[in-house]
VONUKE-419616 format. One record per residue (C-alpha): residue number from 1; residue in three letters; x, y, z. Coordinates in nm, 3 decimals, padded with zeros to 5 digits. Example, Ala and Ser with C-alpha at 12.3 -4.5 7.8 and 13.67 -1.06 7.14 Angstrom:
2
- pos:code:x:y:z
- 1:ala:01.230:-00.450:00.780;
- 2:ser:01.367:-00.106:00.714;
This chain:
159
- pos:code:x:y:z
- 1:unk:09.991:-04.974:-09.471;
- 2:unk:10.131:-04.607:-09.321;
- 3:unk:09.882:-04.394:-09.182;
- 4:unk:09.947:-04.044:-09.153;
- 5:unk:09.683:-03.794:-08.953;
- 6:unk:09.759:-03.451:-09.037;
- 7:unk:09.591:-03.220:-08.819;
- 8:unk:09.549:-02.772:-08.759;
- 9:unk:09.565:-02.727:-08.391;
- 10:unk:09.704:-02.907:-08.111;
- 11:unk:09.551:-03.092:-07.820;
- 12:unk:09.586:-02.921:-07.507;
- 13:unk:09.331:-03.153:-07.295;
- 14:unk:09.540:-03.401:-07.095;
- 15:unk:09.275:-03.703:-07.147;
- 16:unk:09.221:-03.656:-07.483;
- 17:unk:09.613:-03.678:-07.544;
- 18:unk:09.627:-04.034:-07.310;
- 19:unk:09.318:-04.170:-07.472;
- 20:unk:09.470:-04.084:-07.846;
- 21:unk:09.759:-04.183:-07.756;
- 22:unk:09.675:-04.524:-07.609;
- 23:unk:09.432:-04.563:-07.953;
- 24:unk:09.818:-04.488:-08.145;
- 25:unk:09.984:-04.792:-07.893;
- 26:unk:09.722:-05.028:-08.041;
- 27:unk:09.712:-04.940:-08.386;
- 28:unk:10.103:-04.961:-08.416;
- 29:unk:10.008:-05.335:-08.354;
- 30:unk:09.891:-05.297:-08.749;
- 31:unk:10.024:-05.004:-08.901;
- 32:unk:10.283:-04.729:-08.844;
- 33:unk:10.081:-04.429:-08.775;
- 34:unk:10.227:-04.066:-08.744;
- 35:unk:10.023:-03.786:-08.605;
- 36:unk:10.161:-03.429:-08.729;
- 37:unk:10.039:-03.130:-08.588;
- 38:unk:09.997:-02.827:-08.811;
- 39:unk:10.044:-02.482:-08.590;
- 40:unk:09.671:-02.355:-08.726;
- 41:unk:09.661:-01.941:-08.843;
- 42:unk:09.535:-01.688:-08.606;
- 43:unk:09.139:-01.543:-08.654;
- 44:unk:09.062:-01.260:-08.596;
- 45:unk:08.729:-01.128:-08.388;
- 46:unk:08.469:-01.078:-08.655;
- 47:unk:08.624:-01.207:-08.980;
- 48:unk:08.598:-01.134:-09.347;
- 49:unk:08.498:-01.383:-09.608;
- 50:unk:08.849:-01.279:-09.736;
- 51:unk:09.040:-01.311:-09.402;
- 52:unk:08.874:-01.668:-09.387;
- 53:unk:09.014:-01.741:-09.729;
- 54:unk:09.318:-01.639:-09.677;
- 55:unk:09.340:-01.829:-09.347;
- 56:unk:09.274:-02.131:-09.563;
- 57:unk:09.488:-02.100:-09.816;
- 58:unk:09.758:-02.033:-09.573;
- 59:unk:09.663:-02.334:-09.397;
- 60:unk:09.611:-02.521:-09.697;
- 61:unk:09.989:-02.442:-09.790;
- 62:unk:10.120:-02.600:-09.462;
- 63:unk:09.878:-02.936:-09.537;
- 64:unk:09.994:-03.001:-09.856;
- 65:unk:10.357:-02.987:-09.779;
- 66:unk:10.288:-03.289:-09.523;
- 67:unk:10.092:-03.513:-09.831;
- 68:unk:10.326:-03.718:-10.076;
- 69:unk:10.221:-03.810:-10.442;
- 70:unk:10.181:-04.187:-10.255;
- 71:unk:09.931:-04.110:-10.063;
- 72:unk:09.575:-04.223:-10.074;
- 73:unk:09.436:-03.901:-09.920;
- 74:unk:09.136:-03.867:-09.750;
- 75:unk:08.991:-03.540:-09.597;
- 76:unk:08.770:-03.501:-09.340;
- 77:unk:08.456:-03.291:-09.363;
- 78:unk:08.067:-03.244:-09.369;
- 79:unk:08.033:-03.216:-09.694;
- 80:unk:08.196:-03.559:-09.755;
- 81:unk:08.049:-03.952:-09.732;
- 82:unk:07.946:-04.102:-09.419;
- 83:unk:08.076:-04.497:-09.340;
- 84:unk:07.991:-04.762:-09.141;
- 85:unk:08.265:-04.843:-08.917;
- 86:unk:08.254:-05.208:-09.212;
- 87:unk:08.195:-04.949:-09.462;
- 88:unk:08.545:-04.801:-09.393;
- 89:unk:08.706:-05.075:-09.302;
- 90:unk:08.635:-05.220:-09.690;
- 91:unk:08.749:-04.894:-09.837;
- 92:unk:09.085:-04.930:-09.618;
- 93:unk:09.142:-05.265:-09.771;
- 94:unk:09.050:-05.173:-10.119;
- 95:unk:09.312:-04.895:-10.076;
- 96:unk:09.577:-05.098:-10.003;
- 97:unk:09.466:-05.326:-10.276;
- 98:unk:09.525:-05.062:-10.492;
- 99:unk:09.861:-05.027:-10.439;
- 100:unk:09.888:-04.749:-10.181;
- 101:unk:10.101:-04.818:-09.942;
- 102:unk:09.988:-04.507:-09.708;
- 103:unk:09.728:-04.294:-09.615;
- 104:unk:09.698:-03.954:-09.513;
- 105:unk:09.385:-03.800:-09.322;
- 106:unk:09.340:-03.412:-09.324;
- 107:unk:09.180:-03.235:-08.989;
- 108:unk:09.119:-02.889:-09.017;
- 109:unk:09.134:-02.610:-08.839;
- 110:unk:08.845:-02.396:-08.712;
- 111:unk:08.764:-02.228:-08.995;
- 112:unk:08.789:-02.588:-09.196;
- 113:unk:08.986:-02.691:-09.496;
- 114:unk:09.024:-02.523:-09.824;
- 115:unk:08.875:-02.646:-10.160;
- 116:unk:09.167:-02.731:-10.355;
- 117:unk:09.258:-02.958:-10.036;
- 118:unk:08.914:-03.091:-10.074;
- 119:unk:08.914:-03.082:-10.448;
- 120:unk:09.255:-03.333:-10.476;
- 121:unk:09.176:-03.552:-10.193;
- 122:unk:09.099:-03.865:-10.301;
- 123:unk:08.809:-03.942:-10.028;
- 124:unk:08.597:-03.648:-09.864;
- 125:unk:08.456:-03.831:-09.508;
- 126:unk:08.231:-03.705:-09.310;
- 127:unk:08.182:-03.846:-08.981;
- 128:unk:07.856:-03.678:-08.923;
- 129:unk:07.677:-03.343:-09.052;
- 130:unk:07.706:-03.217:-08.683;
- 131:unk:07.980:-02.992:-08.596;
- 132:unk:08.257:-03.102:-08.397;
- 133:unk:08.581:-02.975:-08.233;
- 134:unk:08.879:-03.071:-08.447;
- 135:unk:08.991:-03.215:-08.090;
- 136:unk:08.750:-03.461:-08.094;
- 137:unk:08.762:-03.572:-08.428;
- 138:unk:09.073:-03.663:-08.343;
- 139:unk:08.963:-03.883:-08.130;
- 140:unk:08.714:-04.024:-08.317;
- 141:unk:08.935:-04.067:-08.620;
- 142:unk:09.207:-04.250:-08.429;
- 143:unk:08.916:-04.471:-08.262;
- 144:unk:08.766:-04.581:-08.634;
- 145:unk:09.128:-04.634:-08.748;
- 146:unk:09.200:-04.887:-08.469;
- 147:unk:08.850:-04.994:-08.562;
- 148:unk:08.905:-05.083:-08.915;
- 149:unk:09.230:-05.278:-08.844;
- 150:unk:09.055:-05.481:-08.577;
- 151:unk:08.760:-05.539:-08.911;
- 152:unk:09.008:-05.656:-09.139;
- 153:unk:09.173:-05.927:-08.927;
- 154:unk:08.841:-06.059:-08.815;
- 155:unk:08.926:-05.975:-08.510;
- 156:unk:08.647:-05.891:-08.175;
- 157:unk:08.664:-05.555:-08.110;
- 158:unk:08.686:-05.442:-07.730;
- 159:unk:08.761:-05.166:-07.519;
């Protein structure tokens, strides 16, 4: 199984690039997993409804150019279902029962992702209704990823 994170935005926090990248060390244990960062579109102060569509469509463009027709693809947003960490973990392995052999995870950007990404992904997750920085979802994604994998081999899970 490939995992592929595709995120708007980069990281620009120092720790939160060591810790994600130490969570990428021991996932590569399990799976290849490929982090690509999107450059996100400029907002402007006090934004249309029309400005923010068109800032997610344009985002939306760069996304989908990322995704291949093999991927299981899963976005991430508050509108979506919210796992247990076992909860995920069993939809991982059903996943690659199902003959996928990758599977890509959408981040978006600060003004979030655009329906038609929503609309084809496969899976809509939310990892909680509060709102957090696409920064830290990161991190939290990459976490519940290393997670899963330690789930599925029955393995204890430690920090």
């Amino acid at each position: 199984m490939n995992i592929k994170i595709i995120c708007l935005g980069k990281i620009k926090e120092p720790s939160l690039c060591e810790l994600i990248s130490e969570y990428k060390k021991r996932i590569s244990k399990y799976s290849h997993i490929e982090i690509t960062e999107l450059q996100d579109e400029s907002i402007p102060n006090n934004p249309s409804e029309k400005e923010l569509l068109n800032i997610k469509k344009a985002e939306a463009k760069k996304v989908q150019s990322c995704i291949s027709p093999t991927d299981y693809v899963i976005a991430l947003d508050q509108s979506g279902v919210s796992l247990s960490s076992e909860g995920l973990a069993d939809r991982v392995k059903n996943i690659t029962l199902s003959g996928f052999s990758s599977i890509a995870f959408i981040i978006g950007g600060t003004v979030g992702l655009d329906k038609d990404i929503l609309a084809n992904s496969n899976m809509i997750l939310s990892f909680s209704k509060l709102t957090f920085p696409h920064q830290l979802i990161r991190l939290f994604l990459v976490e519940q990823i290393f997670r899963v994998f330690k789930i599925i081999n029955n393995e204890r899970y430690h920090w």
